[in-house]
N, C-alpha and C positions, 0 to 999 in steps of 0.2 A: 553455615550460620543457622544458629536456631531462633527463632522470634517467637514471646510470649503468643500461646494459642489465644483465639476469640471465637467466642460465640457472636455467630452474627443470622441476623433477619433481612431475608428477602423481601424487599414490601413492593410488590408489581412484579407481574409476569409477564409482561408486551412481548414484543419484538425485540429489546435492549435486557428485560429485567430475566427473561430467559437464558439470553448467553451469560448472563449475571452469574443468574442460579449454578448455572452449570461450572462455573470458574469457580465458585465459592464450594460447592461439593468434590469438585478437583484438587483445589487448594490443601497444600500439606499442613500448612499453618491453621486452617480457618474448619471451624466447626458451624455446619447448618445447624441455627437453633431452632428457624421457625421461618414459615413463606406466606405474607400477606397477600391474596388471591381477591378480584370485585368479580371474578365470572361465576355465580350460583356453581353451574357444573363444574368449576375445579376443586368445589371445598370437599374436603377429604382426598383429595388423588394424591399420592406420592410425590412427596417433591423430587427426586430423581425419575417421575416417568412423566414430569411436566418438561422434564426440559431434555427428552429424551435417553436419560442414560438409566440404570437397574436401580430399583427401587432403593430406597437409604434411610428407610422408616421414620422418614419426620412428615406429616401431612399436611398439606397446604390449608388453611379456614381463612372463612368470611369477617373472623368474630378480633376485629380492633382490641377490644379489650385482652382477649386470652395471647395476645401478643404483645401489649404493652405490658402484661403479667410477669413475661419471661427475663425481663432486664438483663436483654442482650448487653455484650459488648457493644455493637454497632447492628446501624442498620443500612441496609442499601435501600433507599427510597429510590423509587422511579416511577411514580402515578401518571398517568395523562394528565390530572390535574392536581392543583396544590392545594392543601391545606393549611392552612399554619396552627388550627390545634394540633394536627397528630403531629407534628414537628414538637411541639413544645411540652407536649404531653412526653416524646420519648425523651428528651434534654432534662425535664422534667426528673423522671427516673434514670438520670442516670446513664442513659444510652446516647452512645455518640452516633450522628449520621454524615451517609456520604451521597448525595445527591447530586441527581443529573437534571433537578429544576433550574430554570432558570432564575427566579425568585429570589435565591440562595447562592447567586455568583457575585464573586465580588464585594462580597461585605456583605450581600443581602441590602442594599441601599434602595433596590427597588421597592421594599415593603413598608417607608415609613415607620408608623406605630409600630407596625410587626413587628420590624428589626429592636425595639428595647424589647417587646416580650421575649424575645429568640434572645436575648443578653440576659434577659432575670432567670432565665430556665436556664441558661447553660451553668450560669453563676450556682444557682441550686441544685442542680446535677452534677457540679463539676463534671459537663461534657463539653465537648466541640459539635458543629457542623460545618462542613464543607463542601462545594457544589463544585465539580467539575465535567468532563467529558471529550467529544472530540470538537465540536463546534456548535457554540463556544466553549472553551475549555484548552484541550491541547493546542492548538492551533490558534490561541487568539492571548496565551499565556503559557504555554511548558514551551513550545518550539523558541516562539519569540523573546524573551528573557532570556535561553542561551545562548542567541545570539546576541543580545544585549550586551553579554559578560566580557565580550573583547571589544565594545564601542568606549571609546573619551567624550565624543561630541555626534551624538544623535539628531538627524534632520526632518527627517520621517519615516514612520515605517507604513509598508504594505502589505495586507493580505488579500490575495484572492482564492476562492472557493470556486471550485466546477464540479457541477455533477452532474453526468449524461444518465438519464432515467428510461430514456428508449427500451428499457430492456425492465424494467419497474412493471409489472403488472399488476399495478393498483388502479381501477379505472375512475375507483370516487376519488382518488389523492389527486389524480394527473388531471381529469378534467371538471369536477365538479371543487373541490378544493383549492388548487390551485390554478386552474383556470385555463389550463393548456388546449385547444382544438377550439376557442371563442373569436369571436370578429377582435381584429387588432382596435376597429373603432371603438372607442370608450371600455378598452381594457381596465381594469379595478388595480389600480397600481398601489393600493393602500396599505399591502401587505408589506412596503418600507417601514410604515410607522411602529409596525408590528416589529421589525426586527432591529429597529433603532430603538428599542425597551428593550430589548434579549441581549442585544450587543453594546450597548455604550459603557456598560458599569466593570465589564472585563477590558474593555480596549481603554477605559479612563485610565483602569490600574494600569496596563498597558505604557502608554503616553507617561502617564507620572514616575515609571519606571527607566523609561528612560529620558527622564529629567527635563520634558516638554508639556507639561498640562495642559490639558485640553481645556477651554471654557467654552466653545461651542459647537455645535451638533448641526449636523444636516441629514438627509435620509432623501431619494432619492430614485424612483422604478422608472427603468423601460422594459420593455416590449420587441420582440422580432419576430416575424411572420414565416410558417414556411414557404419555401419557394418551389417546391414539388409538392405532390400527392407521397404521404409517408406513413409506412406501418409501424407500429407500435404493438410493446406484447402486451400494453392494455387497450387498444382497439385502431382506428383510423385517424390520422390527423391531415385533415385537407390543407392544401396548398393557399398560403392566403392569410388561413386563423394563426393564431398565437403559437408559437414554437420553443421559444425561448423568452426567460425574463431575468433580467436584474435588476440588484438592491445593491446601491453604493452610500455606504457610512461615511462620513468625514468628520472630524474631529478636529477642529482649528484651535490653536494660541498664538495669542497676539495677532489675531489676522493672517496666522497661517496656517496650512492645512498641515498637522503634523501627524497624523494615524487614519488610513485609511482603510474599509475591507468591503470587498464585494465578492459577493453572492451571485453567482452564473448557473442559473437551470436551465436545462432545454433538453429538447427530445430529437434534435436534430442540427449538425452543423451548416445544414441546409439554410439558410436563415437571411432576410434582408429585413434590418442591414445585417453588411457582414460582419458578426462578430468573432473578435479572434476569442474562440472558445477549445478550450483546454483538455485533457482527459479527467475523467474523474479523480479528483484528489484537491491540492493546495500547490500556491507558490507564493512564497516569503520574500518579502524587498528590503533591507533594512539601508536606507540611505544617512551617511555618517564618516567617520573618517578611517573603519573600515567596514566598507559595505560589502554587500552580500543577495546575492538574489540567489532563494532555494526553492530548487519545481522537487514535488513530493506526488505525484500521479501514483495510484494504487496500481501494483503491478500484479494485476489480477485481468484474468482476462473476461469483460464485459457480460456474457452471461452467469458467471461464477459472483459477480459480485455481491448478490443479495446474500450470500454465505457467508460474505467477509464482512461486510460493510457493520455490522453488529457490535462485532469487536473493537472497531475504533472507537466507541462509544463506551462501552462495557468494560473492557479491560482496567483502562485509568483507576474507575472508582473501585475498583477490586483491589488494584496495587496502593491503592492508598488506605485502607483501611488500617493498617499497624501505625501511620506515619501520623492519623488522625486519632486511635485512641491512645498513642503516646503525649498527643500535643495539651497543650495548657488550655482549659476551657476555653468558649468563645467562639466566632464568628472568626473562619479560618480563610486566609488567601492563598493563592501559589506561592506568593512572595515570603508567607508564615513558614510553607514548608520545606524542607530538603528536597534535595532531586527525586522525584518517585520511580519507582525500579520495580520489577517484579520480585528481585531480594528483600525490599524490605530495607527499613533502615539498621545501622549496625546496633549490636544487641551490647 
């Protein structure tokens, strides 16, 4: 199968925007046009020996401008943080994006105003945007809708999230960010409300998908303590302080809870209370008149996982980049597009 080539821009080099790069300069179909870099010391390095592989003569810059110059095809954004000029700026010109902001899920419904300026730039570009990934993203809208496709009568569905970080050598993430090795007393549980914003605008689509609308929201943290003295490959976690934490989303219609997803971190199954805490990965409940419960654990094994874990994030927006600058301008859903595949849609 052959699919129209694209030039496309890299815009962020993280952790995610790397394995990006590198998929995009692998890609038979996709041409590197340009790599949007915020580290001083990347502008000018080789975008193939940013992301590990032999040079491929296109240079990563600082300079916003010389890259909204280029009117890519598409762009993969992936910033730490959002903008909504440079979004509007490339829709603006003409350039389609595929983001793993949250901002930009689900309709973009989060950004109020935003969201009509991201409509008159797409309208005057004739471009799209889309925001996907793996959570949320895969996992909260590609998994779930296929299972959707064989339900009559939908009850609730469920997701749960696990991820063992034990093995995570990030000491500012594990204990200054998220709060792992603190007194359980007067733990900071606020980081629900945080992800009842990330999550509610893809689990609505969600719910509305399968023909239960949500009208109201809950969010939700606890807290588990370890119950040993435990090492971690980013430092000590006393017995006692915080080990493990959850965020449980609920989404209710008519008084009833009909979409749920929690969120399980922890650094140890060591934990009181006892939680039944899972391997790293996901498990799918769809309760209906054919249900289904799917465990999806990463079959990697626990020190290899920072190698992997990239990918579930990375890939999706890569394999969507043809399905998105084929689509009709606009503010794009799952629900907008075909199945995504690493083929590509048929030409």
């Amino acid at each position: 199968m052959t699919l129209p080539r694209a030039r496309v821009v890299q815009w962020a080099t993280g952790n995610i925007g790397t394995r990006a790069l590198r998929a995009v300069i692998d890609h038979p179909d996709l041409d590197l046009a340009g790599v949007l870099v915020y580290d001083p010391d990347k502008d000018g390095v080789d975008a193939g020996v940013l992301c590990g592989l032999d040079p491929v003569g296109v240079a990563a810059t600082t300079d916003r401008d010389a890259i909204f110059a280029l009117d890519a095809d598409c762009v993969l954004h992936m910033p730490r943080s959002f903008e909504l000029d440079d979004v509007v700026t490339l829709l603006d010109r003409g350039t389609n994006v595929v983001s793993t902001r949250g901002e930009l899920f689900a309709g973009a419904s989060r950004l109020g105003e935003g969201r009509e300026r991201i409509l008159a730039a797409c309208a005057r570009g004739n471009a799209s945007v889309y925001a996907t990934g793996s959570s949320p993203g895969f996992i909260t809208d590609a998994l779930p809708l296929a299972l959707l496709s064989v339900q009559r009568r939908v009850e609730m569905i469920e997701i749960d999230e696990f991820a063992n970080l034990s093995k995570r050598d990030s000491p500012h993430m594990l204990f200054k960010q998220l709060g792992f090795g603190r007194p359980i007393e007067g733990f900071d549980t606020s980081r629900a409300s945080y992800l009842l914003e990330e999550f509610r605008p893809p689990l609505a689509l969600l719910a509305e998908a399968g023909g239960r609308p949500a009208d109201e929201w809950t969010a939700a943290g606890e807290v588990a303590a370890a119950t040993v003295d435990t090492t971690l490959s980013a430092g000590r976690l006393p017995a006692g302080t915080a080990a493990a934490q959850r965020t449980t989303i609920v989404g209710s219609g008519a008084g009833r809870p009909v979409v749920r997803f929690t969120a399980n971190w922890y650094c140890t199954t060591d934990v009181e209370p006892a939680w039944d805490l899972g391997p790293t990965g996901w498990r799918v409940r769809v309760h209906g008149d054919a249900p289904f419960d799917v465990a999806l654990p990463f079959p990697v094994p626990i020190d290899d996982l920072g190698s992997y874990t990239p990918a579930y994030t990375a890939n999706r927006p890569v394999n969507a980049i043809p399905y998105v600058c084929a689509a009709p301008p606009g503010i794009l859903t799952t629900t907008d597009l075909p199945m995504i595949t690493p083929a590509g849609p048929p030409s």
